[in-house]
C-alpha positions in Angstrom: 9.0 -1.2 11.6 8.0 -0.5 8.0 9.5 2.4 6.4 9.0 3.6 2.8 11.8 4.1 0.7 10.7 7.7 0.0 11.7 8.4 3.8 15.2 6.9 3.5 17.7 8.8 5.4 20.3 11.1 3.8 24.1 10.3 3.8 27.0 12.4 3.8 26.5 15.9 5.0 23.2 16.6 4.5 22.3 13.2 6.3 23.8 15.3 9.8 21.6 18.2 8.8 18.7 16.0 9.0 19.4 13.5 11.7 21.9 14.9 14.0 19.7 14.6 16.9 18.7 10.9 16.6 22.1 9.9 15.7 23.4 12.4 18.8 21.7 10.4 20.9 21.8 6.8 20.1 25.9 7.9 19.6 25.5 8.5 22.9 24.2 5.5 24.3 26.4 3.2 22.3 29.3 5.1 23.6 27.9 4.1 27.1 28.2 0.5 26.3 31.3 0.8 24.1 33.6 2.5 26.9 34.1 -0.9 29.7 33.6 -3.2 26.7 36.6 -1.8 24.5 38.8 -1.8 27.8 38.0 -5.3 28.7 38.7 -6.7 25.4 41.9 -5.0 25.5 43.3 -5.9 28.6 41.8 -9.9 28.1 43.7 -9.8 24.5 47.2 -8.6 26.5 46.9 -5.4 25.6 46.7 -1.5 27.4 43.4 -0.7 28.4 43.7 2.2 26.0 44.1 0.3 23.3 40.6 -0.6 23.1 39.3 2.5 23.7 42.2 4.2 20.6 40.2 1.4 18.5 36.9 2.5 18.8 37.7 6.3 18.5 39.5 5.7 14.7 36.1 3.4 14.2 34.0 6.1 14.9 35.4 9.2 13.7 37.3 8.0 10.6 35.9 4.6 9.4 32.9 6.1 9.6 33.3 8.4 7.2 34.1 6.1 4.5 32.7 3.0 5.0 30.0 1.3 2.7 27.6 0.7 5.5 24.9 2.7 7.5 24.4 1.7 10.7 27.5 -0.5 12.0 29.6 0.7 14.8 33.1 0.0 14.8 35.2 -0.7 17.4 37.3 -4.0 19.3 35.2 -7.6 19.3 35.8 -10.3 21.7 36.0 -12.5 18.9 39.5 -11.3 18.4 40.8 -11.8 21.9 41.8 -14.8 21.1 44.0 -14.6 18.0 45.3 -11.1 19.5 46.2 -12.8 22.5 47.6 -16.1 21.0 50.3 -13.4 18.7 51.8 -11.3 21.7 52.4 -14.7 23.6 53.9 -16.3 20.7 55.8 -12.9 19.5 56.7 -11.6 22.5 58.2 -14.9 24.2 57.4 -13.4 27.9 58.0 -9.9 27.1 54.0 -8.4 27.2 55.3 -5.1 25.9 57.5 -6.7 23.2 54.7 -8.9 22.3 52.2 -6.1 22.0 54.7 -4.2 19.5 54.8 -6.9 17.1 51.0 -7.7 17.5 50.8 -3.7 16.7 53.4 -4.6 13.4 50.9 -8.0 12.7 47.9 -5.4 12.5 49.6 -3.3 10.2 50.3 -6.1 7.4 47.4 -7.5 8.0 45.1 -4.7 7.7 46.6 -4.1 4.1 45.6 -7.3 3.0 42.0 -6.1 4.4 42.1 -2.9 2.4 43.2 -5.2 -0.7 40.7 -8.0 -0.7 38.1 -5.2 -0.1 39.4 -3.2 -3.3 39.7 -6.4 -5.4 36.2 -7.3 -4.0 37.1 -10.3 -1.4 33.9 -9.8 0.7 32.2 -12.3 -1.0 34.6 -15.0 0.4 33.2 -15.2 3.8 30.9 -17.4 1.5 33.0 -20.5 1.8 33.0 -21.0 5.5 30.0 -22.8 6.7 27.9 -22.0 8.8 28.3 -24.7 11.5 32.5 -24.3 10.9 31.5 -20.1 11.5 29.1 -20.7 14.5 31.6 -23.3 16.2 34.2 -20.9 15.8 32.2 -18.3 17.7 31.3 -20.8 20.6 35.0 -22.1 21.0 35.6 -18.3 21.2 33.6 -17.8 23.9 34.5 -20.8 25.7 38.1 -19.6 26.0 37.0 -16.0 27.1 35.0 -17.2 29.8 37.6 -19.9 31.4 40.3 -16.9 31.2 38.1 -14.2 32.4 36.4 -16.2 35.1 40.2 -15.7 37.2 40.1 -12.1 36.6 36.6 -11.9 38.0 37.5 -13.8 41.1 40.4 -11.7 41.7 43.3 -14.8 41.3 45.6 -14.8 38.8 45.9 -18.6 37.3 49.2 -20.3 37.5 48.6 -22.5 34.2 49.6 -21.5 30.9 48.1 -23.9 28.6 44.0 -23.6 28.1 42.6 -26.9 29.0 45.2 -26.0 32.3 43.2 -22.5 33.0 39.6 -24.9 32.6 41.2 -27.2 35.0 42.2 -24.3 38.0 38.5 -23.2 37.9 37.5 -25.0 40.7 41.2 -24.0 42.7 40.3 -20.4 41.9 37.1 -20.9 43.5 38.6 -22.3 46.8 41.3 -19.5 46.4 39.0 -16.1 45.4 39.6 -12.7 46.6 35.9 -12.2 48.7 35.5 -8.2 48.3 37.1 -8.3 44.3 34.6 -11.4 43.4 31.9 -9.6 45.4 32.1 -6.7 42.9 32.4 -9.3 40.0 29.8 -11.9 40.7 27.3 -8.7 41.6 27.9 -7.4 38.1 27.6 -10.4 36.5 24.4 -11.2 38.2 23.1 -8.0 37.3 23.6 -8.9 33.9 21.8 -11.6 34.0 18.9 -10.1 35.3 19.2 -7.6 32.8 18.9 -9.7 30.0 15.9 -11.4 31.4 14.2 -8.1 31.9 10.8 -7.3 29.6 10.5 -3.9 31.0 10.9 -1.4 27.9 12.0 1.7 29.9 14.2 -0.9 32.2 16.2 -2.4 29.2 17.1 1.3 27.7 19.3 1.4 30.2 22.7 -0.1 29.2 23.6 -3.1 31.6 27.6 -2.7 31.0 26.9 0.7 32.3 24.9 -0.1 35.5 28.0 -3.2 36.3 30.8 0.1 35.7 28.6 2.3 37.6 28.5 -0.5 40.5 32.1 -1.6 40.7 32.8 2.1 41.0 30.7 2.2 43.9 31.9 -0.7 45.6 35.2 -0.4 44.3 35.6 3.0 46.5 33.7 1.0 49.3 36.3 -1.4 49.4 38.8 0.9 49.5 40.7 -0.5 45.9 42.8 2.6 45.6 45.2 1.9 48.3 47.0 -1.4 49.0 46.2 -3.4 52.4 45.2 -6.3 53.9 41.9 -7.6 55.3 40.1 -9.9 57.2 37.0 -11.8 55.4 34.7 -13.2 58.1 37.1 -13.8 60.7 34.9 -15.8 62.9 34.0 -18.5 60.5 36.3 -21.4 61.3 35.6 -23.5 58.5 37.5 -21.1 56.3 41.5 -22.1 55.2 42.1 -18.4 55.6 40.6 -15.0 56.2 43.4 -12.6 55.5 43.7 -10.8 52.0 45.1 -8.1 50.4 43.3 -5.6 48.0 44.5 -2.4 46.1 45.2 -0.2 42.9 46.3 -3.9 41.0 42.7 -4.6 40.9 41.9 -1.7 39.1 41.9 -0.7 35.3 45.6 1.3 34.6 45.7 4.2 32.3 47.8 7.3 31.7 46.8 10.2 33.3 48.2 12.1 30.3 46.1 11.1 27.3 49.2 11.2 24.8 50.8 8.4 27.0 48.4 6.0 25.6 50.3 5.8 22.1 52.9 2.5 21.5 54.4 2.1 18.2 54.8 -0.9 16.4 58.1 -3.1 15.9 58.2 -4.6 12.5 61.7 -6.2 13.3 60.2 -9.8 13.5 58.2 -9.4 10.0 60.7 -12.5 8.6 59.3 -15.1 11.5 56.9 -17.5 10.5 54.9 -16.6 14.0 54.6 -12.9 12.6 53.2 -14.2 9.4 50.9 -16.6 11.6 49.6 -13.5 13.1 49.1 -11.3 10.2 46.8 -14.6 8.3 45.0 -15.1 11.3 44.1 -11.5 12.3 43.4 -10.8 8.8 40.8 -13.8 8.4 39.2 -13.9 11.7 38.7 -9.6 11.7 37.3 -9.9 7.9 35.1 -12.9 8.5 33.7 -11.7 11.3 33.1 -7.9 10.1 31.6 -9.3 6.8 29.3 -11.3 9.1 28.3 -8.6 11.7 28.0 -6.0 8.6 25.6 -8.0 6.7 23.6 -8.8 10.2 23.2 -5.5 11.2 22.0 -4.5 7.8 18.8 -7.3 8.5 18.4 -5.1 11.4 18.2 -1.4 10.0 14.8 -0.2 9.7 15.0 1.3 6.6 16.7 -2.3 4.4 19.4 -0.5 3.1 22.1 -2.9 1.9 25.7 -2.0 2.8 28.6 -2.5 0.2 30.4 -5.0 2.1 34.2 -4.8 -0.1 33.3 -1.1 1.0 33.3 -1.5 4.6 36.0 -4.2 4.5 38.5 -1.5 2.9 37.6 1.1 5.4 38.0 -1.4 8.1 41.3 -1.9 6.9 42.2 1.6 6.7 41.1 2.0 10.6 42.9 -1.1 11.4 46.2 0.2 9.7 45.9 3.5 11.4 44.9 1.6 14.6 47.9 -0.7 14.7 50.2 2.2 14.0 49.7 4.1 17.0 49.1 1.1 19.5 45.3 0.4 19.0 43.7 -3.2 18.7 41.8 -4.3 15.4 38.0 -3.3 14.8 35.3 -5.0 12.9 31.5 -3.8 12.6 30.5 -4.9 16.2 27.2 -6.8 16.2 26.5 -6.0 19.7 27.0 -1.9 19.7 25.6 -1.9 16.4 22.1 -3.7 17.5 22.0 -0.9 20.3 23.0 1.7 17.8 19.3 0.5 15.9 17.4 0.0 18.7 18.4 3.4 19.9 17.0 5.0 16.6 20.3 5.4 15.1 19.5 6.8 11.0 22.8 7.4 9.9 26.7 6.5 9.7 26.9 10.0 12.3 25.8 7.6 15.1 29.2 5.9 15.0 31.1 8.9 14.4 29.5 10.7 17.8 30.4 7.2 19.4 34.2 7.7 18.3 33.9 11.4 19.8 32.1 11.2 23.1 34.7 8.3 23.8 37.7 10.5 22.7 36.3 13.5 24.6 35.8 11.0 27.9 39.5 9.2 27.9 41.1 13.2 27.3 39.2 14.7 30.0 38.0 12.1 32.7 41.6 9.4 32.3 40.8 8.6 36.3 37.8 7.6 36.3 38.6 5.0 33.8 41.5 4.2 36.7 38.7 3.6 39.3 37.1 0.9 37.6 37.5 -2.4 38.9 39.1 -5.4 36.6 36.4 -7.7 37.7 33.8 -6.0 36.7 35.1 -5.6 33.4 35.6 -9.6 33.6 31.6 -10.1 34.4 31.2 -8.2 31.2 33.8 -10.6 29.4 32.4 -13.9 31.2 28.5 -12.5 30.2 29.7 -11.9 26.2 31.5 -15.7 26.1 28.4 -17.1 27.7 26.4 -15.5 25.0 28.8 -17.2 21.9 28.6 -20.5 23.6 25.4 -20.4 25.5 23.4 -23.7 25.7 20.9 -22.2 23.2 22.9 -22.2 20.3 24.0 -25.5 20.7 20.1 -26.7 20.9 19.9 -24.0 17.7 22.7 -26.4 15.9 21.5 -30.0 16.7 18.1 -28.7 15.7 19.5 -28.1 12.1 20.7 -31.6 11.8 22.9 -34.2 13.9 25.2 -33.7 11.1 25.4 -29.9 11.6 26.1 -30.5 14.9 28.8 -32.8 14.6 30.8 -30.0 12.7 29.8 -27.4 15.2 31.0 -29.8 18.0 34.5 -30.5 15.8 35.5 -27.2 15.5 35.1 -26.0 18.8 37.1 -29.0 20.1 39.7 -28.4 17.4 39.9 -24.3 18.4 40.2 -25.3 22.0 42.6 -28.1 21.0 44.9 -26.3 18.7 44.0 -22.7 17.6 41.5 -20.8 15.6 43.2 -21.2 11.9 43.9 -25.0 12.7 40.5 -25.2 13.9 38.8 -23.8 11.3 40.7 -25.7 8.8 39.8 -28.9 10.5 35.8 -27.9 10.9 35.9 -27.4 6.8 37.9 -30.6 5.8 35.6 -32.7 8.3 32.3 -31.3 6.6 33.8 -31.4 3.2 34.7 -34.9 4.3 31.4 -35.9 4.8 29.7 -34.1 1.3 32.3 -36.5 -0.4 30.4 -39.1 1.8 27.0 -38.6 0.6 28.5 -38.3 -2.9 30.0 -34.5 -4.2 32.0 -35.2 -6.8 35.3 -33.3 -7.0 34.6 -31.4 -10.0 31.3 -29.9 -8.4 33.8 -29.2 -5.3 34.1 -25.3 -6.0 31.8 -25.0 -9.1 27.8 -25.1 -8.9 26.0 -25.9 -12.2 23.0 -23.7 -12.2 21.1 -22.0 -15.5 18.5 -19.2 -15.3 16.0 -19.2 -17.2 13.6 -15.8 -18.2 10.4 -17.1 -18.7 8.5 -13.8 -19.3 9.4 -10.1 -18.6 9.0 -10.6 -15.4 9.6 -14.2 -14.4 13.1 -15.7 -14.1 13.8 -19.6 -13.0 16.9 -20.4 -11.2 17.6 -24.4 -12.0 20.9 -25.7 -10.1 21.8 -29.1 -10.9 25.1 -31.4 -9.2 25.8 -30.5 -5.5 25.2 -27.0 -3.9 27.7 -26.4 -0.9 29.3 -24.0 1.1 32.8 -24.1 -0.9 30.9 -23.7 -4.6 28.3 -21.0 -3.7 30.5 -18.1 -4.6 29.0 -17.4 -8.0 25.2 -17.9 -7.0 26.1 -15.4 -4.4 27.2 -12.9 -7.1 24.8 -14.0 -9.3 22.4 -13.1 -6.8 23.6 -9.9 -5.8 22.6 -7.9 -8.6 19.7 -9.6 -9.4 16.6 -7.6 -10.6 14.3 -6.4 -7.7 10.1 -6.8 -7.8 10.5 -10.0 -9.8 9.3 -12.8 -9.8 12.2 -15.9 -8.9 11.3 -19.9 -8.7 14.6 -21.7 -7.2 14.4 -24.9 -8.7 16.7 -28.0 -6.4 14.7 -30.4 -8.4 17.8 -31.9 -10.2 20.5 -30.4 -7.2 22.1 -34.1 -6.0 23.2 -32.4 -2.8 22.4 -29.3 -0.8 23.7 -28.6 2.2 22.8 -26.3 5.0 24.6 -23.4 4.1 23.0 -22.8 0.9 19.9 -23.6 2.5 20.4 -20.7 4.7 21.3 -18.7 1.8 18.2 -18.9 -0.7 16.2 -18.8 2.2 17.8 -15.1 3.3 17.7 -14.2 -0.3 13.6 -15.2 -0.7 13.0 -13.2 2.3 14.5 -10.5 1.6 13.7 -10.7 -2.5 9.8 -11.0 -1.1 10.4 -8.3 1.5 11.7 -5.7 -1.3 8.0 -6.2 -3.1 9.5 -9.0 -5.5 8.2 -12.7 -5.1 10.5 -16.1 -4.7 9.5 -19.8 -4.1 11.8 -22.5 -3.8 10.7 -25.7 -5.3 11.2 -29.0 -6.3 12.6 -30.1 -3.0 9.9 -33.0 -2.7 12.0 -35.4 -4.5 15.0 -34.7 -1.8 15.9 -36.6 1.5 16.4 -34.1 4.5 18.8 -35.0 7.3 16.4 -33.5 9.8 12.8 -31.7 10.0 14.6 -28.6 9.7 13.7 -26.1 7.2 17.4 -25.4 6.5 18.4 -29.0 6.6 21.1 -30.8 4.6 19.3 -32.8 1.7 20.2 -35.2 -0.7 18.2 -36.8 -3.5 16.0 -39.8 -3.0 17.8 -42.5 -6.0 
């Protein structure tokens, strides 16, 4: 949709006067989808259900008040199950509760560091990771959700304790599954299949995650969840080990009655151990990264092109996220997923997240039971559905299409997260691709500085000529360079004389020419003829032909 600047939504105040009703409504909606999302993510990262949902409330009604962006929604991301997860294992030694305290402690500290590196302007580090070493990150992500979750949403609880032991009990959970508790999870995960393959306009404004809650409900009462007791699944078919099975409240979501029960506090008494500190780098990195990404995706998304200030919305992250940890909430970044629904829902102003944050708090305080009756496995096809979706086949075919060498680092760091954890992981993705630029020939002293001049060639004509190698780890100042470049003019990228470029800067000019063209300016890239690609890629690596 093309909208004229002259039509740009207010902000502040005057922006609810104008838009309250669009924002009401897609609020709303994204509150729909936000509710079983925020308490699966809680209870898969070891947390209370409630958690989640205590998240998404201080996302909506107080980050959105002062963040830099427009159109986010903030709230719990399964990208951080993982790390969240890892610290109450490793903190709490066996003691969930214990472990969730200190997590809640780990949140704190690190969400001051987010509020720091968004004062002293830090957004523009997410630069360095690459893109492959990012995208791999995600998939691994998504690979462990889905081999945890897939347990839940058969109804057995694994007895391994390492990952690659949980992959491995797949097939033993299968054998082993609760019938009527899988029923309820493989319908809803079906149905979100479907879903996703519907074209049906009217069809898809309905949320899916809605439609799976609104079925487990059903069959969860069917079933007869609420109360424990044994039955018999198909008692006639011999072939079967064994027929009798127990069902009951365990399978269902727990929550306070009383709202005010929901609140934990954290316990700082471990802020000396190097696994605290462990905790606090990793949640710190892996919420920041990720909200820097999500923020600046949704922006491509908004109708209207406005350009969020990202140190902005990384500060006021952080201040939700110390608040959040303080009275037993998990850590929120701008959720892609809620935030695309937020759009497509016709969503104008930062009032559609706040509404969000207050349908959800007016829910949990008035309705706690019917939170209660919702089944775990349904919540777990959601899960499994979102990991398959980070590390579906597609973006694997996405990454070997870029280049083999792309791939490799996207395969790396997957095996490394799965292997070790997601700092170690990361870490090795980036020293195996900066491996490789040494390979085809970056020289150490182009390692974190890129040798570029601009040149103004009339009033309205500028050249942008980089020489050396331009990678992921020197790009920082052609970001800032970039960012407050002059709009409506004209800008000629010239790689003629750039020894190296790899695919992260690729991916960056191009954004920037697209965007620069979109905003009425106009931006070539040239002198790329004289350069070797690694693949037929647009955004391939390249080096120059000697």
């Amino acid at each position: 949709m093309d909208v004229s600047k002259s039509s740009t939504p207010k902000t502040g105040f005057a922006g609810l006067v104008e838009n309250w009703h669009s924002d009401l409504l897609a609020g709303f909606l994204v509150f729909l989808i936000a509710l079983p999302l925020c308490l699966g993510i809680a209870m898969a990262s070891g947390f209370p259900p409630m958690a989640g949902i205590i998240s998404a409330i201080i996302g909506g009604l107080v980050v959105s008040r002062i963040s830099g962006s427009f159109v986010t929604i903030n709230g719990p991301a399964a990208g951080l199950i993982v790390v969240i997860v890892d610290a109450v294992q490793s903190l709490g030694q066996g003691d969930a509760m214990a472990g969730y305290r200190y997590t809640l402690a780990a949140i704190v500290i690190a969400s001051i560091l987010q509020v720091l590196m968004g004062v002293f302007k830090a957004g523009k580090l997410s630069a360095f990771f690459p893109s492959s070493v990012v995208h791999g990150m995600l998939a691994a992500i998504g690979i462990i959700i889905m081999a945890k979750q897939f347990h839940t949403l058969l109804g057995v609880k694994p007895a391994a304790q390492s990952l690659f032991g949980t992959i491995a009990e797949i097939p033993r959970s299968i054998m082993d599954m609760n019938p009527e508790v899988s029923i309820i999870g493989l319908l809803g995960l079906g149905l979100l299949i479907i879903w996703s393959l519907l074209k049906n306009p009217l069809l898809k404004m309905i949320p899916a995650p809605l439609l799976v809650v609104l079925l487990g409900l059903a069959l969860g009462q069917y079933f007869d969840l609420d109360h424990i007791h044994k039955y018999l699944f198909l008692p006639d078919a011999e072939i079967l080990p064994h027929h009798e099975f127990t069902i009951g409240p365990a399978f269902l979501v727990a929550v306070p009655e009383n709202f005010m029960a929901g609140f934990y506090f954290p316990d700082f008494s471990k802020i000396a151990s190097y696994e605290f500190w462990l905790a606090v780098v990793a949640i710190c990195l892996v919420g920041s990264l990720e909200s820097l990404l999500s923020a600046a995706a949704v922006d491509k998304l908004d109708a209207y092109k406005r350009d969020s200030n990202l140190n902005r919305d990384l500060a006021a992250v952080g201040a939700g996220n110390i608040l959040s940890g303080l009275i037993g909430g998990l850590p929120m970044i701008a959720e892609i997923v809620r935030s695309s629904a937020n759009v497509n829902n016709g969503a104008k102003t930062g009032w559609s997240n706040f509404f969000h944050g207050a349908f959800l708090l007016i829910f949990v305080a008035l309705f706690p039971r019917l939170i209660h009756e919702i089944p775990l496995s349904s919540l777990a096809a959601l899960l499994v559905f979102t990991g398959f979706r980070l590390a579906s086949p597609k973006e694997f075919a996405k990454t070997l299409e870029v280049g083999i060498d792309n791939f490799v680092i996207f395969v790396v760091t997957i095996l490394s997260v799965l292997a070790t954890d997601l700092l170690i992981g990361v870490a090795i993705g980036i020293a195996v691709k900066l491996l490789m630029h040494f390979a085809r020939g970056l020289k150490p002293g182009n390692l974190f500085s890129m040798a570029y001049e601009v040149k103004q060639t009339d009033a309205d004509t500028y050249r942008i000529q980089v020489s050396g190698a331009a990678v992921f780890s020197n790009i920082i100042s052609l970001k800032s360079l970039l960012a407050d470049f002059p709009k409506a003019k004209n800008v000629y990228f010239d790689l003629s004389e750039a020894e190296l470029i790899d695919h992260t800067v690729m991916e960056f000019i191009h954004h920037f020419t697209e965007e620069h063209n979109q905003a009425g300016g106009h931006c070539e890239i040239v002198g790329l003829d004289m350069h070797h690609a690694y693949s037929n890629h647009y955004l391939a690596s390249r080096r120059k032909r000697t």
